[in-house]
N, C-alpha and C positions, 0 to 999 in steps of 0.2 A: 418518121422522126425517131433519132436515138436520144434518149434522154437518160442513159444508163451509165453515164460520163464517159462518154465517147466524144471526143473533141476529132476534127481532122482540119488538113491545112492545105488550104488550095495551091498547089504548084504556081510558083511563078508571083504571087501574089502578097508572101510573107504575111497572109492574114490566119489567122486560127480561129475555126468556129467552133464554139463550144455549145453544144447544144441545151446544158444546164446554166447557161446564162443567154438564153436566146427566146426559144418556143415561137418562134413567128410560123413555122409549116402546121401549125398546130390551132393556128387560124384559118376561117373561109379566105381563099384570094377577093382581092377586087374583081376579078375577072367573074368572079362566081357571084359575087354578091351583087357588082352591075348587072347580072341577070338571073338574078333573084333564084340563085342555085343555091338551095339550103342543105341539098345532100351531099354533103361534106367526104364522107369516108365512113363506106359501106360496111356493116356489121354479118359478116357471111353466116348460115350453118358451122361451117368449117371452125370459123373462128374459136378459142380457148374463150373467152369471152360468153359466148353461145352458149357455153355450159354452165353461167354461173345465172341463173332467172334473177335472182333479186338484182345484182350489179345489172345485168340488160334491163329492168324495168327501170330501173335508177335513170341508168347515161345514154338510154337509146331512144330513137324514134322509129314508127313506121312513114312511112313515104304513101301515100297514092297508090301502086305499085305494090304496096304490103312489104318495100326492101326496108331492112333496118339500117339505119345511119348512126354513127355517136352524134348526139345534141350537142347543139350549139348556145351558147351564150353569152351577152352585154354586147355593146359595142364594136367589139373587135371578131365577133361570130366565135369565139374562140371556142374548144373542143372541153365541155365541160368535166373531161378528165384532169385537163392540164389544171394545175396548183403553183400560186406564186406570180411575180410579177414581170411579164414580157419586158425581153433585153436587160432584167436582171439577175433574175434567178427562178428557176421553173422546176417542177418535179412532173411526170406521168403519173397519175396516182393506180393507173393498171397497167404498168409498164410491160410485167410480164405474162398481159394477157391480150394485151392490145393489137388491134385489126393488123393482118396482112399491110395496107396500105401507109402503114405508119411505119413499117420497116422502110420502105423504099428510098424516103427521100435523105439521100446522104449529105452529109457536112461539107457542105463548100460546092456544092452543085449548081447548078442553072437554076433549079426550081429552088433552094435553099435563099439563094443570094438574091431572086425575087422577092419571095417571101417574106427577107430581112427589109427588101430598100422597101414595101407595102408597109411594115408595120412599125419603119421610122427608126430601125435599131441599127441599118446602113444607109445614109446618105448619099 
């Protein structure tokens, strides 16, 4: 997830996702949560993240497994980094420290435009 006001526009489509009025990839899926997948988006060694102890005891969990994940919270499973209100306005509040996995999912994508029509902000 880019939350660093990166907007992009899906070809063909005339729609513009703006990631700072969105934050739905920043919730667990349904897919995940019908089965009771709470590990969201793994917190590596690797990760910028990794080196900060107090922020990781804050916003992570360990798993079974001993993996770290970012925590999840309310409702909506959301990634207790995210700040603000889904499909209106959002911030990362460690944006530039945030897991490998939150890079990935780009604006206007497959997984993006799931994520939106899950959490109500695309019909």
């Amino acid at each position: 997830m880019r939350l660093g006001g990166r907007a992009g526009r899906r070809q063909g489509t005339g729609v513009t996702f703006d990631c700072q009025s969105c934050g739905a990839c920043c919730c667990n899926t349904d897919e995940n949560r019908a089965e009771r997948y709470i590990d969201y988006v793994q917190v590596t060694a690797r990760s910028p993240l990794s080196r900060q102890p107090a922020l990781l005891r804050k916003l992570t969990v360990l798993n079974a497994k001993g993996e770290r994940h970012m925590r999840l919270e309310g409702k909506d499973q959301r990634c207790v980094a995210l700040s603000g209100d889904l499909g209106v306005r959002v911030s990362c509040t460690i944006y530039q420290l945030r897991p490998a996995s939150c890079h990935r999912v780009q604006p206007g994508s497959k997984e993006c435009r799931r994520d939106r029509r899950e959490r109500g902000i695309d019909r």
